[in-house]
N, C-alpha and C positions, 0 to 999 in steps of 0.2 A: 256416749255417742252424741255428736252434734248435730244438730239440725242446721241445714243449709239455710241460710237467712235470705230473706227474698229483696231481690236489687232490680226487678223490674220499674219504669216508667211509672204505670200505675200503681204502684206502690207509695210512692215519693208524692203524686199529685192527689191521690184521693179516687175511688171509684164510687159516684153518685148513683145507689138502688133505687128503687122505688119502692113506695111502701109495701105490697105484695111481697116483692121476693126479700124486704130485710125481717119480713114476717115467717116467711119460710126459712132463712138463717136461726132465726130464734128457736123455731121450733125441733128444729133438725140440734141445735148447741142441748135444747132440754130434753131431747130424747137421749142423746149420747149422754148429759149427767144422772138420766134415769139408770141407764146400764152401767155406769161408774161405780153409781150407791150401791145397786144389786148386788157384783162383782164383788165392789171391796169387803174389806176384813171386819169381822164383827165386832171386835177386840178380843183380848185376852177370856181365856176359857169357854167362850159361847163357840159352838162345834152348830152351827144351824146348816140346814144343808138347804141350798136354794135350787130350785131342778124350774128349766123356762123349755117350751114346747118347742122343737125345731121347726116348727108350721111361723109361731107367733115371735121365735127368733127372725126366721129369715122375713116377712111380712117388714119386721121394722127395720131390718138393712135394705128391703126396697122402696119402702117409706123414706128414711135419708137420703138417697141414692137418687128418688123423684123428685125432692126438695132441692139439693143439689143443682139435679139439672134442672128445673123451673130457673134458678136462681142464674146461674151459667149460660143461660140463652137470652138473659136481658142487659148480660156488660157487654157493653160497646166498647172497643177500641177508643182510647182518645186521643184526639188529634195532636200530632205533632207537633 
């Protein structure tokens, strides 16, 4: 499966954040690599069982999702 490549405007010219919200980008990229590691495989013969609370699950997809939007309410359109 491919992923649609993105051909937007802003894409091609650059969108200027401010430091807040590329602080919120960061944080939101190293929570998603926190739940990558959890997730992934242990290697070969380690059987570890990893169990995350559905409370402290969904907490950090509202966590992202605020990060997100923070981040989402400060791109401006750029002028044509």
């Amino acid at each position: 499966m491919q992923k649609d490549v993105c051909r937007s405007h802003a894409a091609f010219a650059g969108v200027l954040l401010p430091d807040f919200a590329h602080h919120k980008l960061v944080q939101a990229r190293d929570q998603l690599l926190l739940l990558s590691q959890l997730a992934g495989s242990r290697g070969e013969g380690q059987e570890v069982e990893f169990r995350i609370a559905p409370d402290a699950l969904a907490e950090l997809f509202d966590r992202q999702a605020q990060y997100l939007d923070e981040v989402l309410d400060c791109v401006l359109d750029v002028p044509a």
